[in-house]
Backbone as a ProteinNet text record, in pm:
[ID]
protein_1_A
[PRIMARY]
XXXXXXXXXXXXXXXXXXXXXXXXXXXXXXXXXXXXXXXXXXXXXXXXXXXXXXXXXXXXXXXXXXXXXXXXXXXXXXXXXXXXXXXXXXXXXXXXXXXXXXXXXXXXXXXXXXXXXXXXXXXXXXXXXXXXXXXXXXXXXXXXXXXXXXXXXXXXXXXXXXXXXXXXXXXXXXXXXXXXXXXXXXXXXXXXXXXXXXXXXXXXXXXXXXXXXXXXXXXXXXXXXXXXXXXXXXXXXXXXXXXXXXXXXXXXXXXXXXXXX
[TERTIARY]
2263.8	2317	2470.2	2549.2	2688.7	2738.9	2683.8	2757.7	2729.1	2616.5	2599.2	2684.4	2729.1	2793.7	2935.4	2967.6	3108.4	3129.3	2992.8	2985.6	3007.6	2912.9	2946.6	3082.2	3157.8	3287.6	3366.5	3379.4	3476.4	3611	3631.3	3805.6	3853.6	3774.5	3781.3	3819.6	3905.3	3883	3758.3	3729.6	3592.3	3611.1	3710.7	3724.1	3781.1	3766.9	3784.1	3633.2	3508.5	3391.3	3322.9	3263.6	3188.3	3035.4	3041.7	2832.8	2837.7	2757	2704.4	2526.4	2512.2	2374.3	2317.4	2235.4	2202.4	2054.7	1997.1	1872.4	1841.1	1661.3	1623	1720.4	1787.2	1910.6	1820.1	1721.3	1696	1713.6	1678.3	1746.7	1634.9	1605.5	1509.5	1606.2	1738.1	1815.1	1921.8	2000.8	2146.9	2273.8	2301.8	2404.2	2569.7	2667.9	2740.3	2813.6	2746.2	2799.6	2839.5	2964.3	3023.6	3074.8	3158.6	3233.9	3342.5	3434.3	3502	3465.3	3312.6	3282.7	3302.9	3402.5	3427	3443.9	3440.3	3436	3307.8	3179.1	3077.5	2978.5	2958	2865.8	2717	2732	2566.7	2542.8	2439.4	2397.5	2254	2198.9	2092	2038.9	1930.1	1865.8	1706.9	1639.1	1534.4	1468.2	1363.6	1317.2	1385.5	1450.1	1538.1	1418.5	1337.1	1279.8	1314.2	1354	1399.5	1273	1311.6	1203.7	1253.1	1430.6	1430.2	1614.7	1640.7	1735.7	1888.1	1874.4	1962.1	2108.2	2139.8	2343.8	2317.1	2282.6	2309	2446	2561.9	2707.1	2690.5	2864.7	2900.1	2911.9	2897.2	2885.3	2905.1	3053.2	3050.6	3046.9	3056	3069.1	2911.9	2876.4	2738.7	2641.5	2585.2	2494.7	2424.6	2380.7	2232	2225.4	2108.3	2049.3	1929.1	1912.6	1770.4	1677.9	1598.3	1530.4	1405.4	1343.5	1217.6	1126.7	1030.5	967.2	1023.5	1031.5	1064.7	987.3	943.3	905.8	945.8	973.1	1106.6	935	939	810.5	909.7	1017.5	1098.7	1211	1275.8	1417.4	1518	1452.5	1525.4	1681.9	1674	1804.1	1919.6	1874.8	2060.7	2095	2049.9	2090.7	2138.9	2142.1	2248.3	2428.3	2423.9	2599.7	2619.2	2524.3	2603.3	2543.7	2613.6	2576.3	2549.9	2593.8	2679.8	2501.2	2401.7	2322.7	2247.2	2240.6	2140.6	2025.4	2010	1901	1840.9	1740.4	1665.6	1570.5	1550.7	1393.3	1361	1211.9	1162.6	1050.6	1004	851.1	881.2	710.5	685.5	695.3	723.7	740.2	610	620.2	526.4	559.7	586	571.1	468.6	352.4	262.4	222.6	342.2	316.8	467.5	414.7	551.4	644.9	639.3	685.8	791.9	780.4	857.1	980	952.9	1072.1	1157.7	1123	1205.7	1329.2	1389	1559.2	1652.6	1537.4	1596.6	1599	1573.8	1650.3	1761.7	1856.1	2020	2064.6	2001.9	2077.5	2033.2	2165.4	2137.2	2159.6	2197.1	2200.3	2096.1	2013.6	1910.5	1838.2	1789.7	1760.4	1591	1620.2	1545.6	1473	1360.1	1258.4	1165.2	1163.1	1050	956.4	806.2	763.2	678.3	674	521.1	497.3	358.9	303	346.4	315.3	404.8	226	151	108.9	77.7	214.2	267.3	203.9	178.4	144.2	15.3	-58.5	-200.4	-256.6	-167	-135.8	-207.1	-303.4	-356.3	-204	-173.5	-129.1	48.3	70	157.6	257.9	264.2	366	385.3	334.3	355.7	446.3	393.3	480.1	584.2	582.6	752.6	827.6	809.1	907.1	954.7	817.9	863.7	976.2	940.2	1067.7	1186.2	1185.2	1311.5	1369.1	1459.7	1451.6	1525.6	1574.1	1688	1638.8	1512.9	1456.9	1430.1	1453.2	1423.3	1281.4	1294	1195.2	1110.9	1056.8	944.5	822.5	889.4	754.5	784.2	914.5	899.3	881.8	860.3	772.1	821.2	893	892.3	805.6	806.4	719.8	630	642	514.3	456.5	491.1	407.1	475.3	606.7	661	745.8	688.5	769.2	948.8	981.3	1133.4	1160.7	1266.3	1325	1423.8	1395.5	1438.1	1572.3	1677.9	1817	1800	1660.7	1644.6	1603.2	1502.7	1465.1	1577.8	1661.6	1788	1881.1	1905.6	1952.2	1892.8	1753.2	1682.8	1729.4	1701.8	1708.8	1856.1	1936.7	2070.2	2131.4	2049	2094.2	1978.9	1893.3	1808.1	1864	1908.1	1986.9	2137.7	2190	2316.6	2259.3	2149.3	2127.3	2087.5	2013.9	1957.6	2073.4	2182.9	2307.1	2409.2	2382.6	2434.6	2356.9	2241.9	2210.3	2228.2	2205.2	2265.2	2443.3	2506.5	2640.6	2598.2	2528.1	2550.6	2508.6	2383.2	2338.4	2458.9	2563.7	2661.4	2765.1	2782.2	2882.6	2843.8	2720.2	2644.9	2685.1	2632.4	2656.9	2782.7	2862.8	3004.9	3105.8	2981.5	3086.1	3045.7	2892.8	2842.7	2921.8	2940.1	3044.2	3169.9	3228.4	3356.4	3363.4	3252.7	3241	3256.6	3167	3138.3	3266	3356.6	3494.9	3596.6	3548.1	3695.8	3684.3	3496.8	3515.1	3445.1	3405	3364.2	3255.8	3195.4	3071.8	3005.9	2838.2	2795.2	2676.3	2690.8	2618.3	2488.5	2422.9	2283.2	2299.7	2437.4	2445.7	2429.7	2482.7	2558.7	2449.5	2333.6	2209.9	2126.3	2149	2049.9	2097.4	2267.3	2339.1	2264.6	2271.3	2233.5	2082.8	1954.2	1870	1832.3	1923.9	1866.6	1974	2033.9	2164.2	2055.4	1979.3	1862.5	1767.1	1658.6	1591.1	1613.7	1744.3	1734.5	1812.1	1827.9	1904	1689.4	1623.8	1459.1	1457.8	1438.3	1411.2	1471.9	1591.5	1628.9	1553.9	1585.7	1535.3	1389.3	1258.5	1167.3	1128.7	1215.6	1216.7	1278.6	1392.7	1456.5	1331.1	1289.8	1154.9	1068.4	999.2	918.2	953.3	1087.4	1162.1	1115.9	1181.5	1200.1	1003.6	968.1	835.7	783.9	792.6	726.4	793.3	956.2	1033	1005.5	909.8	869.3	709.4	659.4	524.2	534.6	623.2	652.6	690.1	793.9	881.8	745	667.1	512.6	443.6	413.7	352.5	410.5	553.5	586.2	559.8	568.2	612.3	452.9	376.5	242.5	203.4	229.6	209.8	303.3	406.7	503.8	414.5	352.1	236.9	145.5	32.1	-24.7	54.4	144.7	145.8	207.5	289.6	323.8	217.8	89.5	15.4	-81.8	-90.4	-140.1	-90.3	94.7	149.6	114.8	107.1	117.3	-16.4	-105.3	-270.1	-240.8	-176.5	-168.5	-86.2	-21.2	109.8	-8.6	-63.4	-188.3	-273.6	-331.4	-418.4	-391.5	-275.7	-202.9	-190.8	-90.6	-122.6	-223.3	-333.9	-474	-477.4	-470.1	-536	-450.2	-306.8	-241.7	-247.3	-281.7	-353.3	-504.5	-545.5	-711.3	-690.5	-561.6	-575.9	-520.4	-435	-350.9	-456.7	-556.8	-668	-710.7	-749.8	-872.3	-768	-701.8	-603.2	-593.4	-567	-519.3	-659	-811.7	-949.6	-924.5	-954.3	-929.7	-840.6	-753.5	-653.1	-688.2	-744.7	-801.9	-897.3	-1003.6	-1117.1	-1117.4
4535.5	4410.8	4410.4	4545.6	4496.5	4494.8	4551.8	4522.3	4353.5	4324.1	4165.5	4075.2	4099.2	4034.1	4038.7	4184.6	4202.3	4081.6	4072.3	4004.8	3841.4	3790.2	3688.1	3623	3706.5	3733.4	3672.7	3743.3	3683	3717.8	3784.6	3898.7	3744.5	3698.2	3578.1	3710.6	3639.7	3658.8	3695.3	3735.4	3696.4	3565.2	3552	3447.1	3323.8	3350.7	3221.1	3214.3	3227.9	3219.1	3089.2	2990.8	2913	2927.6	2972.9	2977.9	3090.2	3160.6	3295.1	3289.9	3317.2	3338.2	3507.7	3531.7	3665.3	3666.3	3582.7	3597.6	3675.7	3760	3852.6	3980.4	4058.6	4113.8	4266.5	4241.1	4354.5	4423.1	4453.4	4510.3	4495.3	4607.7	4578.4	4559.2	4539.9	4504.8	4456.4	4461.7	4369.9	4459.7	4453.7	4594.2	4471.1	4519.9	4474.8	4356.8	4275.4	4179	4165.1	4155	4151.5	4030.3	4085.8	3959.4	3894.8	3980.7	3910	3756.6	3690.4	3560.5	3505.5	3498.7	3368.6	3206.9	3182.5	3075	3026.1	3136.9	3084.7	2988.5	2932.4	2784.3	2816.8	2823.5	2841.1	3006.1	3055.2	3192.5	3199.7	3254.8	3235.9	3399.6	3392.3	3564.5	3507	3469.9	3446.9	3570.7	3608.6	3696.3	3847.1	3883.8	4028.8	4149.5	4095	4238.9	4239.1	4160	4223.3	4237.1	4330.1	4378.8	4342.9	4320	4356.9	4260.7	4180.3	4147.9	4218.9	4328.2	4382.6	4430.8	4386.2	4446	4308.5	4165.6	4028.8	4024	3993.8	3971.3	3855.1	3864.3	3720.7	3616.9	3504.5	3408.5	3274	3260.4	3152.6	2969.7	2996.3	2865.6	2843.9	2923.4	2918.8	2796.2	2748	2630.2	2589.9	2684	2670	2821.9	2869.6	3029.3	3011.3	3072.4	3021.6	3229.6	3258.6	3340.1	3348	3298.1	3305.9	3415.9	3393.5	3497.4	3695	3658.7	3816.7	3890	4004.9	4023.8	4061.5	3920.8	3953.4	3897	3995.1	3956.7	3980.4	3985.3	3980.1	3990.1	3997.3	4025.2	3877.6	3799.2	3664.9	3641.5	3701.5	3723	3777.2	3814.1	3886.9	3763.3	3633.7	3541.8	3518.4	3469.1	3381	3407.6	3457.2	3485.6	3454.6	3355.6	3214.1	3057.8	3003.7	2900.3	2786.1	2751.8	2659.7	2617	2708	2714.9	2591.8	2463.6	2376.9	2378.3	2446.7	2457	2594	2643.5	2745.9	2733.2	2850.4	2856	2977.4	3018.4	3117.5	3133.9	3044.2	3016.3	3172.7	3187.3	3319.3	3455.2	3454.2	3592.2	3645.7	3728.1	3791.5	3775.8	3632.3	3586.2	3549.5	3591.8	3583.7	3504.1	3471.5	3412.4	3366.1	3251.5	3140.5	3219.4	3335.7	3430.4	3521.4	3479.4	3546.2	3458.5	3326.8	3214.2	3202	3210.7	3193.4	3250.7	3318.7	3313.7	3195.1	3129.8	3033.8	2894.8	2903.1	2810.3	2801.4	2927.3	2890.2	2835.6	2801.5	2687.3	2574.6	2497	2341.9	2231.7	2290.7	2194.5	2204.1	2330.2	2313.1	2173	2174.6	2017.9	2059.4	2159.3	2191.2	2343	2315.8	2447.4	2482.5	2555.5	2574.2	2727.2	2652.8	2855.2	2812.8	2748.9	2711.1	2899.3	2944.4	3047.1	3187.7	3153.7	3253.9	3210.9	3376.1	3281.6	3263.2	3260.5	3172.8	3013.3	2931.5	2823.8	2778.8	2908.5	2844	2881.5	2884.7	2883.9	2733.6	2717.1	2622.6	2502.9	2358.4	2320	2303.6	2409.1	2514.3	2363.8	2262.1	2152.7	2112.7	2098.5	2026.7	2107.9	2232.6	2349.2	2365.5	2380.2	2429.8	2257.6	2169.6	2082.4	2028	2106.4	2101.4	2226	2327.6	2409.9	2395.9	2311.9	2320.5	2152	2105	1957.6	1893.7	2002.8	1934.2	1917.2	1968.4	1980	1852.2	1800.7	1695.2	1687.5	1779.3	1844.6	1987.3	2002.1	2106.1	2090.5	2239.5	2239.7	2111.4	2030.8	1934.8	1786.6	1770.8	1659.8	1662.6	1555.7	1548.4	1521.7	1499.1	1520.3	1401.5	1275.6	1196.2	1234.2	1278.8	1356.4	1285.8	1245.9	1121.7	1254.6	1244.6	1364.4	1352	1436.9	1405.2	1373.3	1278.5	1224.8	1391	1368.3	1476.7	1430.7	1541.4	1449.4	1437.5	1424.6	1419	1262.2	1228	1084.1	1006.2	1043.9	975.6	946.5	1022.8	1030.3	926.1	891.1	837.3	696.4	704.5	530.6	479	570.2	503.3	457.4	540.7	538.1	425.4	452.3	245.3	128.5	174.8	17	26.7	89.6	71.4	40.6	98.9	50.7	-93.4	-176.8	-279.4	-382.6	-318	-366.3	-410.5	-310.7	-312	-388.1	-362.9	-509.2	-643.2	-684.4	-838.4	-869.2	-742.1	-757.4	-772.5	-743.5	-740.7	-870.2	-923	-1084.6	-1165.4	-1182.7	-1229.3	-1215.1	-1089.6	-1113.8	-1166.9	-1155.6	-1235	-1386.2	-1406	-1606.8	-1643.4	-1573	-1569.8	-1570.7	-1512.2	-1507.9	-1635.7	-1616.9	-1770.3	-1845.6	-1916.5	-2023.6	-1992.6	-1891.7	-1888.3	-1939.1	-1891	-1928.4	-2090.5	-2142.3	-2297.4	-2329.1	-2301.8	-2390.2	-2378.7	-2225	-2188.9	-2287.2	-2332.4	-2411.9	-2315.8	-2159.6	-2070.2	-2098.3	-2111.3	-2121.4	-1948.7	-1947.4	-1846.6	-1829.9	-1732.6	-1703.6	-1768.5	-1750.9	-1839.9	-1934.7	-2028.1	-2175.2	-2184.3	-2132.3	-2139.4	-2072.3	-2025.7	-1975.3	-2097.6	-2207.8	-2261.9	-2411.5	-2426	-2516.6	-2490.6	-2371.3	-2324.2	-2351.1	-2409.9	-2370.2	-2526.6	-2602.2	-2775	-2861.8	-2791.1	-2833.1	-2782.4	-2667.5	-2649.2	-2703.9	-2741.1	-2814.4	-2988.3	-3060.4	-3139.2	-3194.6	-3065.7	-3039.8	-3081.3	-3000.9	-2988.3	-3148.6	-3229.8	-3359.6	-3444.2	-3431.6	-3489.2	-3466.5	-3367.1	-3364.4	-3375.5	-3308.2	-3377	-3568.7	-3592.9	-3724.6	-3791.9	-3721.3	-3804.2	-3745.7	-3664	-3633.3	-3740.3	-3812.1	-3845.7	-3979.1	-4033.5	-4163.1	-4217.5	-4064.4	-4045.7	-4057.6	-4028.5	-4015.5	-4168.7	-4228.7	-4382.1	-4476.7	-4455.3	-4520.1	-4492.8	-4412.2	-4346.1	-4431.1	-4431.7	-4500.2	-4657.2	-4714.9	-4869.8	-4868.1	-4829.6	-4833.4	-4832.6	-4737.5	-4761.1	-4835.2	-4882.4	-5006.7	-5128.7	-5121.8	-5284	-5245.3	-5109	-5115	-5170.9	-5086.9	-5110.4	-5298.1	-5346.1	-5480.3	-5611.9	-5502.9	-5611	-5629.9	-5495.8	-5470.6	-5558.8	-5566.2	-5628.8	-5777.3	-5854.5	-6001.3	-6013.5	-5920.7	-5936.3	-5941.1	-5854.5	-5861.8	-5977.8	-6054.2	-6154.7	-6290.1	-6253.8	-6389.2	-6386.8	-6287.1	-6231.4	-6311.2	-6277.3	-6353.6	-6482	-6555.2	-6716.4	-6723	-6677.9	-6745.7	-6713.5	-6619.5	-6618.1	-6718.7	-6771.7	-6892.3	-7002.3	-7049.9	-7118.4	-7166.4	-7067	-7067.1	-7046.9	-7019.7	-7016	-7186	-7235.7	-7386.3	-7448.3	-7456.3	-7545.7	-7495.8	-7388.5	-7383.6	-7450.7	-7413.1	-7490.4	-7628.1	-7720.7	-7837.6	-7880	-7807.5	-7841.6	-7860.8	-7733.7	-7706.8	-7853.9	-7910.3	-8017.4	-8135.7	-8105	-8272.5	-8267.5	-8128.9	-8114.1	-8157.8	-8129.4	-8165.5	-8249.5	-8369.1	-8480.4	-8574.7	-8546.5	-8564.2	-8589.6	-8451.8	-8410.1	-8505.3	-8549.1	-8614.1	-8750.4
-1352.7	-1408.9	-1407.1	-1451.3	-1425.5	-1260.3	-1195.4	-1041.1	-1029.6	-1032.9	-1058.9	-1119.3	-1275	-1296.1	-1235.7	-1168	-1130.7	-1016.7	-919.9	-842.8	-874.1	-971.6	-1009.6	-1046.8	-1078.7	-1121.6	-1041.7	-920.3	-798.5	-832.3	-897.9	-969.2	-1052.4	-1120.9	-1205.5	-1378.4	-1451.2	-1575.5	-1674.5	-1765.2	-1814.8	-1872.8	-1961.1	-2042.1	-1988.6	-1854.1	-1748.4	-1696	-1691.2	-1666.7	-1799.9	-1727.5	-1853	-1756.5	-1640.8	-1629.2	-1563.7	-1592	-1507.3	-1488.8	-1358.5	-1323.8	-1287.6	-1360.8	-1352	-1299.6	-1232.7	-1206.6	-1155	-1169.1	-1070.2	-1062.7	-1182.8	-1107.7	-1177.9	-1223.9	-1287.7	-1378.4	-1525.4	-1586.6	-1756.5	-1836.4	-1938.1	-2034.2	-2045.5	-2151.8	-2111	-2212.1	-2176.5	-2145.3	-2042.7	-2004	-1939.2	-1982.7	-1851.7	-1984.8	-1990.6	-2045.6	-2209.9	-2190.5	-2386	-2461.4	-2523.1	-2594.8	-2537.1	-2421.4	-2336	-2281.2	-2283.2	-2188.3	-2324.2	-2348.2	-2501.5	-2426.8	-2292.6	-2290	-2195.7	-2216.5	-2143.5	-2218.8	-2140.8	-2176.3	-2149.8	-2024.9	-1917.9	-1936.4	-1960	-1918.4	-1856.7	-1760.6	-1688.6	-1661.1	-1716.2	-1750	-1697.1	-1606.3	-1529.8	-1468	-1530.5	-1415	-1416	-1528.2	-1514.3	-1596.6	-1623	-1668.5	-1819.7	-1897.9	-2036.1	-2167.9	-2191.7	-2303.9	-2476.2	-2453.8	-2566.5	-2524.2	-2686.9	-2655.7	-2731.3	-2791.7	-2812.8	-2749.6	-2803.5	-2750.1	-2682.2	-2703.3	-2661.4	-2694	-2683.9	-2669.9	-2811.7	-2844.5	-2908.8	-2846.7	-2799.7	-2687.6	-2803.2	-2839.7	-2944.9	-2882.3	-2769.8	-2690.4	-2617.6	-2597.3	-2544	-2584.2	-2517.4	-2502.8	-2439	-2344.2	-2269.9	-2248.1	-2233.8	-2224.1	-2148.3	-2032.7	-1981	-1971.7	-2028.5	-2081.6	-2004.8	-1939.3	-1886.7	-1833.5	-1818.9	-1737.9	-1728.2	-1879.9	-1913.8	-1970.6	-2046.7	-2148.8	-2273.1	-2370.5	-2449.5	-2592.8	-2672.5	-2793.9	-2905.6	-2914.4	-3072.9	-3027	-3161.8	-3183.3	-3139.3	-3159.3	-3141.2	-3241.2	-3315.9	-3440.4	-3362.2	-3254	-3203.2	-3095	-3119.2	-3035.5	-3128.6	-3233.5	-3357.6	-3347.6	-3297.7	-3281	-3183.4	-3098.4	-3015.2	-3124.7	-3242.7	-3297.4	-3207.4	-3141.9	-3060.6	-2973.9	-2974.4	-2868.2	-2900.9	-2786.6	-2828.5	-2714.6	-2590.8	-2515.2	-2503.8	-2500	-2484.3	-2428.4	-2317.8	-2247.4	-2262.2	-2319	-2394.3	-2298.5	-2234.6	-2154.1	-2017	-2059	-2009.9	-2043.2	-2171.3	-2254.1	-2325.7	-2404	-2491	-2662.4	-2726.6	-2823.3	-2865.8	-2978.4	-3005.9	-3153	-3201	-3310.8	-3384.7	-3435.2	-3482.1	-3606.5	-3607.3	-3732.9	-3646.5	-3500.1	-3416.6	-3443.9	-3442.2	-3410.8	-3552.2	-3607.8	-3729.7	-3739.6	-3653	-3631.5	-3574.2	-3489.6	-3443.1	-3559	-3679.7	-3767	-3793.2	-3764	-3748.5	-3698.4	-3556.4	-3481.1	-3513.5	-3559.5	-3631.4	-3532.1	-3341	-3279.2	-3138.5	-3194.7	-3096.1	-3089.1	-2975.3	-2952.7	-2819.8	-2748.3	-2664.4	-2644.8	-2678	-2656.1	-2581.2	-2484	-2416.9	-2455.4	-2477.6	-2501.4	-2471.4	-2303.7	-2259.4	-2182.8	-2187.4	-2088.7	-2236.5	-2357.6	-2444.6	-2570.2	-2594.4	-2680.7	-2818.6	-2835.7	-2982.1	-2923.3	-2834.5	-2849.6	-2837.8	-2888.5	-2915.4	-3041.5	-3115.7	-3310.7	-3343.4	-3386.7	-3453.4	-3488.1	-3451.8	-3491.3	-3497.9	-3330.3	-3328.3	-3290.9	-3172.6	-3211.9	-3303.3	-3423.2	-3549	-3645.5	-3596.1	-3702.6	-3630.6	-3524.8	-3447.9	-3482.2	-3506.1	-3497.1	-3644.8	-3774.7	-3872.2	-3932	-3858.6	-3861.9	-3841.9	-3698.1	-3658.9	-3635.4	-3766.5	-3733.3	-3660.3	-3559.2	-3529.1	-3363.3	-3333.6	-3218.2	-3170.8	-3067.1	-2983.7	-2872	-2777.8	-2717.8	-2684.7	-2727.3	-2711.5	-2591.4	-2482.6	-2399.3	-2303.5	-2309.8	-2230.3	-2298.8	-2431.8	-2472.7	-2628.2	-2656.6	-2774.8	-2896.4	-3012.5	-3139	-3069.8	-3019.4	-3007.8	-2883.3	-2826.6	-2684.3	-2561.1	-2598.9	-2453.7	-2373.9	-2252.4	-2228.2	-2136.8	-2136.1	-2142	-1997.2	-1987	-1845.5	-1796.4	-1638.2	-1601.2	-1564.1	-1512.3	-1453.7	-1277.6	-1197.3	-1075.7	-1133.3	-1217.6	-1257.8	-1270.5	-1351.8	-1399.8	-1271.9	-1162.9	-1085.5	-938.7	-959.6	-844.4	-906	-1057.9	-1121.7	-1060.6	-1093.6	-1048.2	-922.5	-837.9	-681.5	-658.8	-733.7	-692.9	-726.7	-827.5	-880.1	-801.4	-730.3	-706.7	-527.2	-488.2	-344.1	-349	-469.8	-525	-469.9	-601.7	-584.3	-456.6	-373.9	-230.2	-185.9	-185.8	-111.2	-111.5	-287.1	-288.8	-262.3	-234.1	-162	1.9	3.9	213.7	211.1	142.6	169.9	120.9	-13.6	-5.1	62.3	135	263.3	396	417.3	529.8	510.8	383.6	395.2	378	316.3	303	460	550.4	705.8	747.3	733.9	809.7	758.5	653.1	507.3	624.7	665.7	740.9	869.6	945.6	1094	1095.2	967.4	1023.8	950.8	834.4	832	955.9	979.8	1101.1	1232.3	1249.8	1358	1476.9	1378.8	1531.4	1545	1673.3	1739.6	1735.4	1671.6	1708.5	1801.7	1834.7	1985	1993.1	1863.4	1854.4	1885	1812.1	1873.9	1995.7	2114.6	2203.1	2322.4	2247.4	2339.3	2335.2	2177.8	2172.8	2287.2	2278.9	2373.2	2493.9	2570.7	2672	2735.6	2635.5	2631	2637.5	2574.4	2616.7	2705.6	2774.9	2898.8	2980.5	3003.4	3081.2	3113	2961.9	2958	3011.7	2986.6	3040.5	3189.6	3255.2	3367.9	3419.9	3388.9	3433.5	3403.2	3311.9	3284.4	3426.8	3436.3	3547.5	3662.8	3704.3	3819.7	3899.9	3746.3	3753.8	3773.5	3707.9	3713.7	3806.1	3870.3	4020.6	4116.9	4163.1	4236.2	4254.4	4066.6	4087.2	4113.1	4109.7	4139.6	4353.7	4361.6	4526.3	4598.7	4476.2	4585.3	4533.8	4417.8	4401	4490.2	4549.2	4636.1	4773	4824.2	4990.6	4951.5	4835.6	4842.7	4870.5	4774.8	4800.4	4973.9	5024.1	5170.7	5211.8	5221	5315.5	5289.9	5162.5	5126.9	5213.8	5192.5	5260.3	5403.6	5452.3	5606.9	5656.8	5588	5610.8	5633.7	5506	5475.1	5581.7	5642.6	5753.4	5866.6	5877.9	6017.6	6063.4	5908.8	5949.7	5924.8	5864.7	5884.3	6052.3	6091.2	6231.1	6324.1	6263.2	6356.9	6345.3	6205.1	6195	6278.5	6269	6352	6465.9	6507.4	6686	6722.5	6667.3	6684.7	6680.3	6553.8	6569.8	6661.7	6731.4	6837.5	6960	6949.4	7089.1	7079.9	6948.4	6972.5	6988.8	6905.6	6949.1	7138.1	7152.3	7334.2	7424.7	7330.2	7429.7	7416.7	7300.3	7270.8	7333.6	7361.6	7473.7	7587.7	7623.6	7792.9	7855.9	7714.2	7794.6	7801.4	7643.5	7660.6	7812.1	7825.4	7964	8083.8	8046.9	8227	8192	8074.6	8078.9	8102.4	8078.4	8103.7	8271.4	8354.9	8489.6	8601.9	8496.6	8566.9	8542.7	8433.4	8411.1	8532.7	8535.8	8634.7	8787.3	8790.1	8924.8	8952.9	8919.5	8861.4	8870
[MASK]
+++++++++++++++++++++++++++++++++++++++++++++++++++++++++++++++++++++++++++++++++++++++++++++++++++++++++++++++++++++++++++++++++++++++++++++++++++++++++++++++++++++++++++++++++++++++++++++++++++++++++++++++++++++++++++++++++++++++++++++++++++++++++++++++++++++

């Protein structure tokens, strides 16, 4: 544990340190660390093996302690010489009964307890008694006295980045109509317009010309109609100008027998 903390250190002060993480570092007691961290806040003891919390330091600034998954079954009283402590995690130890906890009534600003996997919490009645002990407790195990269990700061963190993406959005739709609102005072044409210009200068470029087509072909039908219709009256005159001259030739033969005669 002290090469660890030396490490954590970084040739830092002690009393320039406010969080130290000691996880996993090994160790059945408290070695390394003293009264020098007078300005630590965070301390993190996860997973080290501890049996026993003796020679715990003075830690008067201290205010979160994370304890877990140790085997720590007493001696909770040599934490009191950090007052200051309002979070604790106890979950995963060998506490067997609520007669263990009763040091932790000195702290008047604990607010947070965990002693889930510990079993002190299958004491008949054991939420009701841990929160009449300790009144200053907020959550236990996760869940306060009515069973609402506590917002995490990943929850807190998703709510905000929703409402501020929420937010961004009804800004992009007001800068959207806000350009359009600009384009049409400035007088600018946008491309949609100007596809849709494109799209009936086409269409009635097609109108025309379908329609001069069908002009040109009803004007080639009439021209044959009349040419047709000149045909036959020419060929109708042509016949009367032949009968005609048949009927003053024969009158002529019969006037010339007559004559003859």
């Amino acid at each position: 544990m002290e090469k660890r903390i030396e490490l954590e250190r970084r040739a830092r002060k002690a009393n320039q340190i406010t969080e130290l993480n000691l996880d996993n570092c090994r160790s059945t007691s408290i070695v390394g660390l003293t009264d020098e961290y007078t300005a630590l806040e965070s301390l993190s003891l996860i997973n080290v093996g501890l049996t026993t919390l003796k020679g715990f330091p003075k830690l008067p600034n201290l205010k979160k302690l994370e304890l877990s998954d140790n085997r720590i079954s007493s001696g909770l009283n040599y934490l009191t010489t950090s007052p200051k402590l309002q979070y604790l995690n106890l979950s995963g130890n060998k506490i067997k009964d609520l007669e263990t906890l009763k040091p932790l009534e000195e702290f008047k600003n604990l607010a947070v307890l965990d002693l889930f996997n510990n079993d002190a919490t299958q004491v008949e009645n054991y939420r009701e008694k841990i929160f009449k002990m300790l009144p200053s407790l907020s959550f236990l195990d996760g869940f306060d006295c009515n069973d609402e269990e506590a917002q995490s700061d990943g929850d807190e963190d998703d709510e905000v980045n929703g409402n501020d993406s929420e937010l961004s959005g009804d800004d992009d739709e007001e800068d959207g109509d806000s350009d359009e609102s600009d384009e049409e005072e400035n007088g600018e044409v946008s491309l949609s317009e100007v596809y849709n210009d494109d799209l009936e200068e086409d269409n009635s470029d097609w109108e025309e010309g379908e329609g001069g087509e069908d002009d040109e072909d009803e004007d080639s039908d009439i021209e044959e109609a009349d040419g047709e219709a000149n045909e036959s009256t020419a060929s109708v005159n042509a016949n009367d100008k032949d009968g005609e001259k048949g009927e003053e030739e024969s009158q002529a033969r019969g006037k010339k027998r007559k004559h003859d005669g």
